[in-house]
C-alpha positions as CSV (number, residue, x, y, z in Angstrom):
1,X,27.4,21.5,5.6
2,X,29.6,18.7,5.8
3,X,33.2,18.8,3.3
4,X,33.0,16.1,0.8
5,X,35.6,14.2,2.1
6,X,33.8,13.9,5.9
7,X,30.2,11.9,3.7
8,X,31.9,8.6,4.7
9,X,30.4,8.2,8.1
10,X,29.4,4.4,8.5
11,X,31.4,2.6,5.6
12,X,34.5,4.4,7.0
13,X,34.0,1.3,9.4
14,X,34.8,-0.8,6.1
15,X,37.7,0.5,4.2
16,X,39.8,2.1,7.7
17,X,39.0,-0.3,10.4
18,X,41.0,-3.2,12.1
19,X,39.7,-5.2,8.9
20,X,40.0,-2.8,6.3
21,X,42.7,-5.4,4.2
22,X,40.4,-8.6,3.9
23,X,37.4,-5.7,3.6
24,X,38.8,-3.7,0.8
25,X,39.7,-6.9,-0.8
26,X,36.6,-8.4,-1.2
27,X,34.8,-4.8,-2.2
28,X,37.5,-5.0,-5.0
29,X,36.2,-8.2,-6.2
30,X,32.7,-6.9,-7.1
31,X,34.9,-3.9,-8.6
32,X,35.2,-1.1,-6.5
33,X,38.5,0.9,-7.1
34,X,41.2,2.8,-4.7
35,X,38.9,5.5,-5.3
36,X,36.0,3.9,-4.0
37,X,37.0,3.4,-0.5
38,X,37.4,7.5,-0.7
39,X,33.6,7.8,-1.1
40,X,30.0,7.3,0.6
41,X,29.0,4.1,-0.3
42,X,25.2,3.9,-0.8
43,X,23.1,0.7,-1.1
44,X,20.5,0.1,-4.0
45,X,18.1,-2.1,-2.6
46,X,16.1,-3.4,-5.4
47,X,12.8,-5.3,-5.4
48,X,13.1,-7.3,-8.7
49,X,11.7,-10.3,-9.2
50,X,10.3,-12.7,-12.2
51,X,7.1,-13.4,-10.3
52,X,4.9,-9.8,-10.9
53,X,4.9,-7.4,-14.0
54,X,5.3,-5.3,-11.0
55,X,8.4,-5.6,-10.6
56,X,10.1,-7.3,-13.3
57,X,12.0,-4.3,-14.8
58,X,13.5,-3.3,-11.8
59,X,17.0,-4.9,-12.4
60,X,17.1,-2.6,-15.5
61,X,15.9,0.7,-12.9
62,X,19.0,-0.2,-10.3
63,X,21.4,0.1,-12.5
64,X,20.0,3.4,-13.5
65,X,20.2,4.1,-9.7
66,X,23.5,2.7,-9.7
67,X,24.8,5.2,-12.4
68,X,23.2,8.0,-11.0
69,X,24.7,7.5,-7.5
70,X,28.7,7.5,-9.4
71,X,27.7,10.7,-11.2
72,X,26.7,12.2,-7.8
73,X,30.0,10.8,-6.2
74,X,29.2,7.7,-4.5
75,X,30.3,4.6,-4.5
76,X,26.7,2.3,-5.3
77,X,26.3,-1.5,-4.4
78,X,23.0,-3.7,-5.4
79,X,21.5,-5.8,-3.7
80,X,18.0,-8.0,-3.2
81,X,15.2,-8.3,-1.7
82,X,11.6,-10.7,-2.1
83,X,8.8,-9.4,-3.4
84,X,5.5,-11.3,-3.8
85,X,2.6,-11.0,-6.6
86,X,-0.4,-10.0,-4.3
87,X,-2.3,-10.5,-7.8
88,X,-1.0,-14.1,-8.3
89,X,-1.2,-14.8,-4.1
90,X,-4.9,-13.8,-4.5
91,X,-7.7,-16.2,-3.2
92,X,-6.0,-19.2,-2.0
93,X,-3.3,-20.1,0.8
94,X,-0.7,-17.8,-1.2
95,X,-2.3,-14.7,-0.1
96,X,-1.4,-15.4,3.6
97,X,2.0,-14.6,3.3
98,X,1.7,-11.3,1.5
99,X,1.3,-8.9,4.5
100,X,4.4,-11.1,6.2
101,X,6.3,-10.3,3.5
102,X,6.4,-6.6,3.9
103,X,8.0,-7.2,7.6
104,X,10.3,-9.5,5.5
105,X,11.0,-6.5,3.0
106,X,11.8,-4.3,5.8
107,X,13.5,-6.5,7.2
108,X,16.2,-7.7,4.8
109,X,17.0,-4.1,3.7
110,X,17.7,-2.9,7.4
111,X,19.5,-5.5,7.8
112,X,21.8,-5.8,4.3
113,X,22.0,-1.5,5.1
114,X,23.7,-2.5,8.3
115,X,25.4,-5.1,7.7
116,X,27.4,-3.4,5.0
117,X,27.3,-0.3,6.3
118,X,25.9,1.6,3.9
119,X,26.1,5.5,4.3
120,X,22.9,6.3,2.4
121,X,20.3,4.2,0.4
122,X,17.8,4.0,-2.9
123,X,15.3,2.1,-2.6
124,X,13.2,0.6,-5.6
125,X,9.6,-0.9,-5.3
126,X,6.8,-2.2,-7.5
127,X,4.1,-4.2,-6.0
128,X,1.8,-3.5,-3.1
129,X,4.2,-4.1,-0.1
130,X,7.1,-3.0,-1.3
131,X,6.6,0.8,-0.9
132,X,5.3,0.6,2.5
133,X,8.4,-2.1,3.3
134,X,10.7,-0.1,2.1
135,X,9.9,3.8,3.6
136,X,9.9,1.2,7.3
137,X,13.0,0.5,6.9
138,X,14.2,3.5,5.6
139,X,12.9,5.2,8.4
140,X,14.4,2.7,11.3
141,X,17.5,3.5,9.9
142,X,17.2,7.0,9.1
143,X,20.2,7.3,7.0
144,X,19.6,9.7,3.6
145,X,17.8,8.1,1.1
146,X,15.2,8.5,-1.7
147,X,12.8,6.1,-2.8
148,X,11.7,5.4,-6.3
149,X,8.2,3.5,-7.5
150,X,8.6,1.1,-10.0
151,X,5.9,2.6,-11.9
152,X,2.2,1.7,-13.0
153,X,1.2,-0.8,-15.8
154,X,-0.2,1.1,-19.2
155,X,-3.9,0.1,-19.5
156,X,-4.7,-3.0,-21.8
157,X,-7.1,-2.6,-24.7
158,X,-9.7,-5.5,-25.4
159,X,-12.4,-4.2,-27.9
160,X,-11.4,-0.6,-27.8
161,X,-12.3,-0.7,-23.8
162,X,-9.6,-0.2,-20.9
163,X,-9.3,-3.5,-19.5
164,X,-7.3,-4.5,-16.1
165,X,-6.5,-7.4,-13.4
166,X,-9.8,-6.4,-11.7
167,X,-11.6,-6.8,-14.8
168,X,-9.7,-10.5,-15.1
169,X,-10.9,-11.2,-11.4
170,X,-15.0,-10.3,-12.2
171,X,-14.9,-12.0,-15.1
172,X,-14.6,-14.9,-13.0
173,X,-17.8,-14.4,-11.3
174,X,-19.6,-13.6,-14.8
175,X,-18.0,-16.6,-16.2
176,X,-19.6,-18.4,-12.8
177,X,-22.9,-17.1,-13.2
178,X,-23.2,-18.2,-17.1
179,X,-22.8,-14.8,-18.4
180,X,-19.3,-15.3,-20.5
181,X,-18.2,-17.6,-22.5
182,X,-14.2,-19.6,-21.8
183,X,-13.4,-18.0,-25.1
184,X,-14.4,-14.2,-23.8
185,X,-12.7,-15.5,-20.7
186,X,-9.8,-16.2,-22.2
187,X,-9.7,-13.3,-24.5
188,X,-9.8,-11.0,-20.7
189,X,-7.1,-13.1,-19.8
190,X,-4.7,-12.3,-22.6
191,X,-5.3,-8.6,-22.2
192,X,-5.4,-7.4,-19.0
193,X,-1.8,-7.1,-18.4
194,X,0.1,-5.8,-21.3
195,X,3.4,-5.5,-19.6
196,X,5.7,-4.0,-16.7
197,X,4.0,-2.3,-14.0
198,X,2.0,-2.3,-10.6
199,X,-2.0,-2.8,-11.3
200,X,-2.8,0.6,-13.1
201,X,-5.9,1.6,-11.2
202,X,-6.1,3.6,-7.4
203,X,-5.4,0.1,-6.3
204,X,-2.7,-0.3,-3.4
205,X,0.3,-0.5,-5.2
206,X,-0.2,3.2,-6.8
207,X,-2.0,4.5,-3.5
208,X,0.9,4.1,-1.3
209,X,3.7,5.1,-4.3
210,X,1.2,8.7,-4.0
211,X,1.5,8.4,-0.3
212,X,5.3,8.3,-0.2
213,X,5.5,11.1,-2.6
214,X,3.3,13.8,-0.7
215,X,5.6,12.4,2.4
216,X,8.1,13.5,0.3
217,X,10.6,10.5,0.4
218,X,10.3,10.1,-3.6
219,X,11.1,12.8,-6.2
220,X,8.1,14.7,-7.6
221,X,5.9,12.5,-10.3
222,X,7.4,9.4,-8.9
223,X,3.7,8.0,-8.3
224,X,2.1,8.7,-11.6
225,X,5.0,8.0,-14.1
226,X,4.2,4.8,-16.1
227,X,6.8,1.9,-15.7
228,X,7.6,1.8,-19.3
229,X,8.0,5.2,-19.8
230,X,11.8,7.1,-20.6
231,X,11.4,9.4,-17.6
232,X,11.1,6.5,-15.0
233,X,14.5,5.4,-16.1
234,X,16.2,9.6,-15.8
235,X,14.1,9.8,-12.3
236,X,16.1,6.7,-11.0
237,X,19.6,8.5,-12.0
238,X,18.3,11.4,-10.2
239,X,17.5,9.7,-7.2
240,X,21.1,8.1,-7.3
241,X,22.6,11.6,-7.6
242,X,20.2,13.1,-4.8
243,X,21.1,10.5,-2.3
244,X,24.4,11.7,-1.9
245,X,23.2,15.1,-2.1
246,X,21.2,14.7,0.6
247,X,24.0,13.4,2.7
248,X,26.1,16.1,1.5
249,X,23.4,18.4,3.1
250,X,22.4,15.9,6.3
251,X,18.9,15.8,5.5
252,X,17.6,12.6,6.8
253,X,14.4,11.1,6.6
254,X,13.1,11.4,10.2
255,X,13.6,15.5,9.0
256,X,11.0,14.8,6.1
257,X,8.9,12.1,7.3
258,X,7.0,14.3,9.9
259,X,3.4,14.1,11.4
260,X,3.0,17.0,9.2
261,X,3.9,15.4,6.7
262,X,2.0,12.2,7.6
263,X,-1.1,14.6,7.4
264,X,0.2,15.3,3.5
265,X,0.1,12.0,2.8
266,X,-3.4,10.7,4.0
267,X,-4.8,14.1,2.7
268,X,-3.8,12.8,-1.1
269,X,-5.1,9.4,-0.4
270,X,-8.4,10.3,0.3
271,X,-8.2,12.8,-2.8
272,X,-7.6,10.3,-4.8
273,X,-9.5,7.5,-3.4
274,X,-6.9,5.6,-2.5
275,X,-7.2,1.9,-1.1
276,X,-8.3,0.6,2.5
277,X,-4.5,-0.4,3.4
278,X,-3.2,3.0,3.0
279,X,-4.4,2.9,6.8
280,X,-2.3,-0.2,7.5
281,X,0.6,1.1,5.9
282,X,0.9,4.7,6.7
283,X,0.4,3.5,10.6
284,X,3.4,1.0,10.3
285,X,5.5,3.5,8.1
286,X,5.1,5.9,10.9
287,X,5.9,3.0,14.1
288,X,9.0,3.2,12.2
289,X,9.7,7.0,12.6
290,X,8.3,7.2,15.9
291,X,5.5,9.0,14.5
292,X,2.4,9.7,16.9
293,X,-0.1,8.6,13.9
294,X,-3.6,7.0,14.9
295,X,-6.7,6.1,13.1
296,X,-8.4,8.6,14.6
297,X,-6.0,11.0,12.7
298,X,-7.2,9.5,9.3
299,X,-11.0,10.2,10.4
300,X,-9.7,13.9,11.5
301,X,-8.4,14.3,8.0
302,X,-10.7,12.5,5.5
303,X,-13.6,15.0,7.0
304,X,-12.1,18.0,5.5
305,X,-11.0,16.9,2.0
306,X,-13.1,15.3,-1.2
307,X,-13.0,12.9,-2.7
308,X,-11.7,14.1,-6.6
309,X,-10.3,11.7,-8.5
310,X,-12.2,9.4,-10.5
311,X,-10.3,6.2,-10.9
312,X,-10.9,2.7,-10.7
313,X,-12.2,0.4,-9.2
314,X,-15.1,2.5,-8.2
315,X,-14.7,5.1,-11.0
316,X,-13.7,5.5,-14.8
317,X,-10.0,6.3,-15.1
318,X,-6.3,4.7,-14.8
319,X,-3.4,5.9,-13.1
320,X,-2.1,6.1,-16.8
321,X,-5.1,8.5,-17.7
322,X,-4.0,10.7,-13.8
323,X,-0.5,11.1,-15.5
324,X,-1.7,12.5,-18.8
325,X,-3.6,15.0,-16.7
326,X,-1.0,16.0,-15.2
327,X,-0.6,13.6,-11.8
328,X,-0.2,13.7,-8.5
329,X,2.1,16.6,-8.7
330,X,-0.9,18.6,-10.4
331,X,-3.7,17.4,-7.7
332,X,-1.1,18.1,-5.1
333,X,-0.8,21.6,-6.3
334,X,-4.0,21.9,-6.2
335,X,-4.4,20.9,-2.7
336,X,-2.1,23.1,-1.8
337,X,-3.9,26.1,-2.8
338,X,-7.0,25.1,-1.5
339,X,-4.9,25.2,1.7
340,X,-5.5,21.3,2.3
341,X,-1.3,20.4,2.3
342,X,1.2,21.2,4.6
343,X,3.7,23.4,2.2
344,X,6.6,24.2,4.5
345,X,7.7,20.2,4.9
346,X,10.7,19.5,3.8
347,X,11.2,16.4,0.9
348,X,14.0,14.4,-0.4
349,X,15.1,17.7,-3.2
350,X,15.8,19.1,-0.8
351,X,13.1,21.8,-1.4
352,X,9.8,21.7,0.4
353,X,6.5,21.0,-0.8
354,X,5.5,24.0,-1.9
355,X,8.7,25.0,-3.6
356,X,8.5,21.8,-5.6
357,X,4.8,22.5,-6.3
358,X,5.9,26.1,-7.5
359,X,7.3,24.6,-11.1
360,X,4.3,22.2,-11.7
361,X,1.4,23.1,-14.1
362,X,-1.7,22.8,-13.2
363,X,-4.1,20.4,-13.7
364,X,-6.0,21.2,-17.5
365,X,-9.5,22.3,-17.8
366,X,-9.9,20.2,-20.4
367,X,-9.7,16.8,-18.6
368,X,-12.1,14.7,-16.2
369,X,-10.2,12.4,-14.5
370,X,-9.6,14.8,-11.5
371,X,-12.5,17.0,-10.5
372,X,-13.2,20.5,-9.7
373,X,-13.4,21.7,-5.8
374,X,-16.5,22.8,-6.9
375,X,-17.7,19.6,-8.4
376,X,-16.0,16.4,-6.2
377,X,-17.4,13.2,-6.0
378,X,-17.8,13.2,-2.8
379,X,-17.6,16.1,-0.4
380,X,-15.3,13.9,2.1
381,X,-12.8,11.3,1.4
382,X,-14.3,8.2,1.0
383,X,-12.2,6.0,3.2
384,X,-14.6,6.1,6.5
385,X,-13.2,4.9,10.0
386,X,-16.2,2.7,11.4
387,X,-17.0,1.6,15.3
388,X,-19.7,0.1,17.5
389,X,-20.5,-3.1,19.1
390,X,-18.9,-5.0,16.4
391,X,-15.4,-3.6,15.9
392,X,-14.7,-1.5,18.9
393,X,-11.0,-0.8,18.1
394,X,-12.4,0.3,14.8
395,X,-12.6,-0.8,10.9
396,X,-12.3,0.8,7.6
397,X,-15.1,1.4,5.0
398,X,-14.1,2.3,1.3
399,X,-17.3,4.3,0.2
400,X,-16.8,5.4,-2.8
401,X,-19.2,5.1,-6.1
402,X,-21.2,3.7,-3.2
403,X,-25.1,5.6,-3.3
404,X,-26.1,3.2,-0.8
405,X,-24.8,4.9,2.6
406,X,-26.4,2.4,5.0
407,X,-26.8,-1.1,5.1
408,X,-28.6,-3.5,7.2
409,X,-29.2,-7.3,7.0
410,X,-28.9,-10.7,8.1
411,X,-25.1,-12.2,9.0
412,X,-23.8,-15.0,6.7
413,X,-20.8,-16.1,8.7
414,X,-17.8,-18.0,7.5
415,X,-14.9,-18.6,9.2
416,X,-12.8,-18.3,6.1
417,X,-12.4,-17.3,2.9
418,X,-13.0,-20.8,1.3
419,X,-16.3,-21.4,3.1
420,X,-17.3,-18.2,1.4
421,X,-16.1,-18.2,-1.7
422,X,-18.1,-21.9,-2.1
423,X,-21.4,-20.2,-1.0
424,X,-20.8,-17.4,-3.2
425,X,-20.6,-19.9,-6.1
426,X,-23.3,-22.1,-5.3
427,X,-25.8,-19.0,-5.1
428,X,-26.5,-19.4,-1.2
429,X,-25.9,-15.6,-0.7
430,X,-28.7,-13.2,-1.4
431,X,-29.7,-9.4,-1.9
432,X,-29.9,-8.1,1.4
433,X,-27.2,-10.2,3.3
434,X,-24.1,-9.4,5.1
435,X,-21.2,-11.6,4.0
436,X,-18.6,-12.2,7.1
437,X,-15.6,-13.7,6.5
438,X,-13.4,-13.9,10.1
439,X,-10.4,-15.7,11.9
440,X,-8.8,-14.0,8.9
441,X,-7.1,-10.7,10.6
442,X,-3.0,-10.7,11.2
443,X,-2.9,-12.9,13.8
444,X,-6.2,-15.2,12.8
445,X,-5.5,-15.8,8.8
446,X,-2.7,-15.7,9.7
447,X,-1.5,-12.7,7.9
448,X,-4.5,-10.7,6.8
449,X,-5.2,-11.7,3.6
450,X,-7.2,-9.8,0.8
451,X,-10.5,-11.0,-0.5
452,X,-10.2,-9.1,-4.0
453,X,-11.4,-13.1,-5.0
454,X,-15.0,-12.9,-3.1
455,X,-15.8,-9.0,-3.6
456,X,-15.0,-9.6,-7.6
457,X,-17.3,-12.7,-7.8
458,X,-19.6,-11.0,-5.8
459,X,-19.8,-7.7,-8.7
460,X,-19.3,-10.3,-11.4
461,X,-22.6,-11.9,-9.9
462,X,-24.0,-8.6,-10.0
463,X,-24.5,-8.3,-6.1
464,X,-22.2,-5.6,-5.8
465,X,-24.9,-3.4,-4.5
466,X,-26.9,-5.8,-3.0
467,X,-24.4,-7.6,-0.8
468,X,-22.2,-6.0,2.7
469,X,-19.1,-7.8,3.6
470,X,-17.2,-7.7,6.8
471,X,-13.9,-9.1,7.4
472,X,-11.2,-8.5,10.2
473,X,-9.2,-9.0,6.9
474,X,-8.4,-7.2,4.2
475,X,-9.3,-5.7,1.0
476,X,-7.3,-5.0,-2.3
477,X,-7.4,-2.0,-3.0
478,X,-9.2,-3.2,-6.8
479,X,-12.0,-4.0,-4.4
480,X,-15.6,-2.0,-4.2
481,X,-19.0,-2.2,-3.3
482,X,-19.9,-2.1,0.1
483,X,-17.4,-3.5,1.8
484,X,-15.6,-3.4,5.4
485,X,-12.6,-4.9,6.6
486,X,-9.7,-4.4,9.2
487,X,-12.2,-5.2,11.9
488,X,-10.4,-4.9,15.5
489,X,-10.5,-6.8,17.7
490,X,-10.1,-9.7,15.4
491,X,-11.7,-13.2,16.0
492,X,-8.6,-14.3,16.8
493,X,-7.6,-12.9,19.9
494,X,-11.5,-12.7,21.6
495,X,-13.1,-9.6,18.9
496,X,-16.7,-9.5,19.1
497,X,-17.1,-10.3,15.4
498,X,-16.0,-13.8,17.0
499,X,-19.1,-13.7,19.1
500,X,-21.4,-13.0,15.6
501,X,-23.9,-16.2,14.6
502,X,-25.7,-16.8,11.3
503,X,-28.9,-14.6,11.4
504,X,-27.7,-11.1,13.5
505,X,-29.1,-8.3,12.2
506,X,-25.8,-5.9,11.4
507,X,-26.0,-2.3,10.4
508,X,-23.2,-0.4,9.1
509,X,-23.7,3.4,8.6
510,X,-21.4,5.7,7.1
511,X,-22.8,8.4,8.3
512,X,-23.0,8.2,12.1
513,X,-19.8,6.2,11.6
514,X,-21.7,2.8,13.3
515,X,-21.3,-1.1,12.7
516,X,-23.2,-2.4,14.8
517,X,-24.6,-6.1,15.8
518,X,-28.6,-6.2,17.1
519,X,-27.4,-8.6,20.4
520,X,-27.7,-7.3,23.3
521,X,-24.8,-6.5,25.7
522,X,-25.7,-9.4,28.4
523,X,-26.1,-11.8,25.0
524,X,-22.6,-10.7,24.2
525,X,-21.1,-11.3,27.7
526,X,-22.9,-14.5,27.5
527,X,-21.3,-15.6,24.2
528,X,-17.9,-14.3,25.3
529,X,-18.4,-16.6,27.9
530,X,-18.5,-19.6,26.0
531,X,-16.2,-18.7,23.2
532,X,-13.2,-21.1,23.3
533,X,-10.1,-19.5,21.4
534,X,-9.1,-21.7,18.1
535,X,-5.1,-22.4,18.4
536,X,-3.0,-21.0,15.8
537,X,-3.5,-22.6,12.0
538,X,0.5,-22.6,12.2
539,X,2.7,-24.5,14.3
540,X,6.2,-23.6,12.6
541,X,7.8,-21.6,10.0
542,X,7.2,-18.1,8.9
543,X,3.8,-17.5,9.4
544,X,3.4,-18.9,13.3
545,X,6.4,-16.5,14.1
546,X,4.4,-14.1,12.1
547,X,1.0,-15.0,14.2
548,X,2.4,-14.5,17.3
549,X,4.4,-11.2,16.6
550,X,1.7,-9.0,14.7
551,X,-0.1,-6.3,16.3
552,X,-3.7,-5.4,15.6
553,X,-5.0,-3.8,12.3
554,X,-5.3,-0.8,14.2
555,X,-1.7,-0.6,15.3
556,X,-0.8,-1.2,11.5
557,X,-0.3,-4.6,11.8
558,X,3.6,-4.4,12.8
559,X,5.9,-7.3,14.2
560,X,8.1,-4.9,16.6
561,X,5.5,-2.8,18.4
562,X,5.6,-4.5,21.9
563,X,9.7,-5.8,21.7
């Protein structure tokens, strides 16, 4: 174990190098002290930002960070990083840029971490990218360092009923369809988002803050713990404490961010019913630790564990409504002793799993929100890898409230998400179709955007169990019904779902695992033929770079896997 006075290992560089003078002498403008220079010096890299209730309070949790790291010894700095609203960016030319901007997230931290020479790091996230940005960078880096979620929105109340941003996004569709009124409209509006906080059902944002928890990089009940709520504030100061701490005992995160631990983390996504980019985010998060993690590993997984949480969007409860149960802690313990979660990985306590799960109660008899082993949803984890003549690299089904386990229908294909969304609305898509929306994958949208926009109008419509849609995009992960997206290849680079016309007969089966097109392999060949790639919808600026970078939505989607 190293002495106290050996923690200063890369900021040593700062205050007792050739340029320690002009060095020390700026630090002392942002007021460090003589002492300072004596200790670790640990970034805080904080997501805030006006632009989301998800991450708006985040200024206020640094500085809790920031106290907790002097407490523990350190010497704490702040500093920025974007964050976008993938709420806000939703269904128009905004949403392109929100899988970029978790490269950009990534990013900026390793390189302000570097730069300064940081020793160890806190990092503090709220929306949907953030989390995943932040455990890549943290693990390129590998120094010690804990990560905190910013914390899940509290429900809002409209006539005694939970109400949400999904519930803002179908209303649209009802309001299309001549079943609300602007005044009900409204009304939703004013009262789906009550305050701070990332979208308070299983949706993304809270999927990956329970993925990064069961990896271990975030202190226990990190996930579940409302934004709002006193304890968020004391869990930052512990994290500032811990990361010196875990310097103190060289625990890094490459020693917690594990395969097995990997394993951990898609086990409690598909528990919980997480959302469809828990696959593109867990793959990138483990490029990052050198990590051998593969779809295929997800599939491996989901077959063993069931689906028992019953949250939104498919099911009844928030994440607000998990926490009262007794969160992720509680249906981690329980995985545990149904012998579903690695126990002996180590976590950023510097206990292991099981040791942490040792002081958590369990889950009440009294509550529904989590189910029995005895009576899951589902007796798998709903989050099904797909493959066939149609996505041979694979794509990702979300299947749950779903009784419908097989679909097949005629292909109505648009080549974006505004071609769609206008047929939606002018009532050109009926029961029985399958909606494809391509050229929209990392490379083709560019940038993979969601289509929370077109699966909400499509419920609001009341379609939702009428209508398939297939996208080598994405989904959010407020979207149900039957819906499949990440399809690889994408149409971009030569996919077969480039080679799909108006009028194929696709099937998509859950159960043998198939998406499959009804053309036959010479057709195909012959269609390949004649396809003639579409140049990139960017010339310059962030997104072509982006374009030409990204991997396939198989590979996770990542901008540094072929450098």
């Amino acid at each position: 174990m190293m002495k106290k006075e050996d923690l200063r290992i890369r900021s040593r560089v700062i205050s007792e190098g050739v340029n320690r003078v002009p060095n020390r002498a700026m630090l002392r403008a942002v007021g460090f002290k003589d002492d300072d220079f004596k200790k670790p010096m640990i970034g805080i890299a904080s997501t805030w930002s006006e632009v989301t209730p998800c991450n708006i309070h985040i200024d206020e949790l640094a500085r809790e960070a920031k106290l907790g790291v002097q407490a523990g010894g350190g010497a704490p700095l702040i500093f920025n990083t974007i964050t976008v609203s993938d709420g806000i960016s939703m269904g128009h030319e905004g949403m392109l840029f929100s899988l970029p901007s978790r490269e950009i997230i990534a990013d900026s931290i390793e390189i302000v971490t570097n730069a300064e020479r940081f020793d160890g790091l806190v990092a503090i996230g709220g929306c949907d990218k953030n989390t995943p940005a932040c455990l890549m960078a943290i693990g390129r880096m590998n120094l010690p360092a804990v990560y905190v979620y910013g914390g899940t929105i509290q429900p809002g109340k409209l006539k005694g009923q939970d109400v949400n941003i999904v519930t803002a996004f179908e209303a649209v569709g009802q309001y299309h369809d001549g079943k609300m009124t602007d005044e009900e409209l409204h009304e939703i509006e004013c009262h789906v988002c009550p305050g701070a906080g990332a979208c308070g059902g299983m949706y993304t944002a809270n999927t990956m803050a329970s993925a990064a928890e069961a990896l271990g990089m975030s202190l226990p009940g990190s996930s579940s713990t409302a934004a709002i709520a006193h304890h968020k504030a004391s869990e930052c100061v512990e994290a500032g404490k811990m990361v010196v701490e875990l310097l103190r005992k060289q625990i890094y995160p490459r020693d917690i961010m594990t395969k097995r631990t990997f394993e951990n983390a898609i086990t409690v996504v598909m528990a919980l019913g997480g959302s469809t980019n828990a696959f593109l985010h867990l793959l990138a998060m483990a490029h990052a630790v050198e990590v051998d993690l593969t779809i295929d590993d997800f599939e491996r997984i989901r077959k063993n564990v069931p689906h028992l949480a019953d949250l939104k969007p498919s099911g009844r409860y928030m994440m607000q409504d998990l926490n009262d149960a007794g969160g992720v802690p509680a249906v981690m313990k329980m995985l545990l002793e149904h012998g579903l979660l690695h126990g002996d990985c180590m976590t950023v306590t510097g206990k292991t799993i099981a040791e942490n799960l040792a002081e958590v109660q369990p889950l009440s008899d009294k509550q529904d929100v989590v189910r029995s082993f005895d009576n899951p949803l589902k007796t798998s984890g709903p989050l099904v890898l797909l493959r066939g003549n149609l996505a041979p690299d694979g794509a990702v089904a979300k299947m749950s409230g779903l009784k419908i386990l097989r679909f097949t229908g005629p292909a109505r294909v648009y080549n974006s998400e505004e071609e769609a969304t206008e047929a939606i609305l002018n009532d050109q898509i009926r029961k029985g179709d399958v909606v494809v929306i391509r050229y929209t994958g990392p490379k083709g949208g560019p940038g993979m955007p969601e289509m929370l926009s077109v699966t909400a109008m499509i419920v609001g419509k009341g379609l939702g169990s009428d209508v398939a849609l297939l996208t080598d995009g994405r989904f959010s992960g407020g979207s149900h019904g039957f819906v499949v997206g990440h399809i690889a290849p994408e149409a971009q680079v030569g996919g077969p779902i480039a080679f799909l016309q108006d009028g194929d007969i696709v099937t998509i089966d859950s159960e043998t695992q198939e998406i499959n097109m009804e053309v036959s392999a010479e057709e195909l060949a012959a269609r390949a033929e004649s396809w003639i790639k579409p140049p990139f919808k960017f010339r310059s600026g962030v997104l072509a770079k982006y374009a030409k970078l990204v991997s396939s939505a198989s590979k996770g989607a990542v901008t540094d896997l072929e450098l």
